[in-house]
Structures are given as C-alpha cells and as structure tokens.
N, C-alpha and C positions, 0 to 999 in steps of 0.2 A: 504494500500500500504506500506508503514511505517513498518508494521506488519514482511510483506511477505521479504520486503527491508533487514530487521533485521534477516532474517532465511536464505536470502542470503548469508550477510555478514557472520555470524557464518559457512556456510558449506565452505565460502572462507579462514574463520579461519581453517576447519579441516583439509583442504587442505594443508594450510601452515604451518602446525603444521605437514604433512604428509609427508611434501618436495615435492609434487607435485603441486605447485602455482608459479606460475610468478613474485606476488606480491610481492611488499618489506612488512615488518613487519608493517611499518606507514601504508602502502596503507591498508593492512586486518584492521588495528587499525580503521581506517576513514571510511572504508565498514559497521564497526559495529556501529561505535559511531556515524555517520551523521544517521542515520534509527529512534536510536534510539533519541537522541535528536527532531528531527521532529515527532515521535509520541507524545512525552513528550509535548514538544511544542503544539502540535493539541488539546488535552487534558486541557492543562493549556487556549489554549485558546478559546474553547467550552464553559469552567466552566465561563469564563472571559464574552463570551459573552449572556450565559444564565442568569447570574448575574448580567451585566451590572455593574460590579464590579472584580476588581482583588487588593488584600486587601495586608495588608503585611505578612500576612501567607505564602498567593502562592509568592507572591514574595521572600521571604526568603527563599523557600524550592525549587521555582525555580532558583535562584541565587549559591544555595549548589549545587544543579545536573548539574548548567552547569559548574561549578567548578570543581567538580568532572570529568566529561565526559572532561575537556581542560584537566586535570593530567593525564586521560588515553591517551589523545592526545599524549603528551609530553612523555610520556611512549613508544608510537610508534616511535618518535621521536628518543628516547635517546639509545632507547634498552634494556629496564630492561627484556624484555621479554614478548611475547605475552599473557602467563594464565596471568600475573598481571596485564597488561593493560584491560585483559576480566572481570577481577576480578573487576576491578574500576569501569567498566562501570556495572555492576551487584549491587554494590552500589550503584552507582548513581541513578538506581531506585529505589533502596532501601528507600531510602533518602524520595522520595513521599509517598513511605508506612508507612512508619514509622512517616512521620507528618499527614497522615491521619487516622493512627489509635491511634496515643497519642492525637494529640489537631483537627486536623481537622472533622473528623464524627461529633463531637458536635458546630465544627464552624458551620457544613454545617447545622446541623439542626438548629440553629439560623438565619441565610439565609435564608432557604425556610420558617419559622415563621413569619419570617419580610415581603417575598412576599406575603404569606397568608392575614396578617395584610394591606397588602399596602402600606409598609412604603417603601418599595424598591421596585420600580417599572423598569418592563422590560424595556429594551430600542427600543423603538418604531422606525421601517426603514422610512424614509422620500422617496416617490416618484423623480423618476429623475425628472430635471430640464428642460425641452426641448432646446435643443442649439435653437440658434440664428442666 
C-alpha cells in the first residue's frame, strides 16, 4: 500500500510541477514523504520483529531518514522548491542503502549466525488472556 501510496504522491508531484494541482507545494511534499516514511517504517519494523531485536545500526540509520524526510518537510514548508524537497526524500532512502550495503549485509549475516547458533532466539506470541 505504502508502495502504490508513494507513486500516488509523485504523479500529485507531476501534476504540481505541471500547474495542474490544487495542492499547495507542503500538501504534494507530505503526499510523498508520509508513503514513504511508513514503508521505511514497515520495513525497519519486520526486520525488528523477525529479530526480536532493533540494535543501534537500525536505529541510527533510522533516526538519519527520519531527519532527512522532516528537512524535506520543512522544505514544503518554506519553499525552497519542490525537485529539492523530492530530492531529500530520495536521500533519505538513500540513507538505508547505503548502511546496508557498507556495514549492514555483514551485521545481518551475524544475526541470522546467532539464530542458527540459538543464541538469539525468536520472540515467541503468548496466547490471549481470556477476559473476565
């Protein structure tokens, strides 16, 4: 959803970049960058709950991208202009690639080593409670 959410927002970008949109410049800004942030999000927290762990890797590299994604906010905001605010957000996923192909791939195969091993064990769902 996220996905499709995010190919929304960019054709509401082509639009306003066309002069045919409604939208103010923030509105198209927040169409692309809310889509993306929740796939980011969905992502970061798959890996969190297949791991049963969210370490400081993801959190640093999560904390850059939402950094990023609130500058192209404030970009919609101010008006520097819509390619640079689209530009930021294009970084800002950048941002995840770029720690998973310098240090992340070899965290991750550490990670699944340690499931292998059993040292990190999945997090098991506990059955509901029956009320009362």
């Amino acid at each position: 959803m996220a996905i499709a959410a995010t190919g929304a927002g960019l054709r509401g970008a082509g639009l306003f970049l066309q002069g045919d949109s409604a939208l103010s410049e923030f509105g198209v800004v927040l169409g692309v960058v809310i889509p993306v942030a929740v796939y980011l999000f969905g992502i970061y927290s798959l890996y969190a709950l297949m791991f049963s762990k969210l370490d400081r890797l993801h959190i640093g590299l999560l904390t850059v991208t939402a950094l990023m994604l609130a500058i192209a906010i404030v970009d919609g905001a101010i008006g520097w202009g819509l390619p640079i605010a689209l530009l930021i957000v294009m970084l800002a996923v950048f941002v995840s690639v770029i720690g998973y192909e310098t240090v992340g791939h070899r965290h991750q195969d550490e990670m699944i080593r340690a499931l292998a091993d059993r040292r990190l064990r999945p997090r098991r769902l506990r059955p509901a409670r029956p009320s009362r």
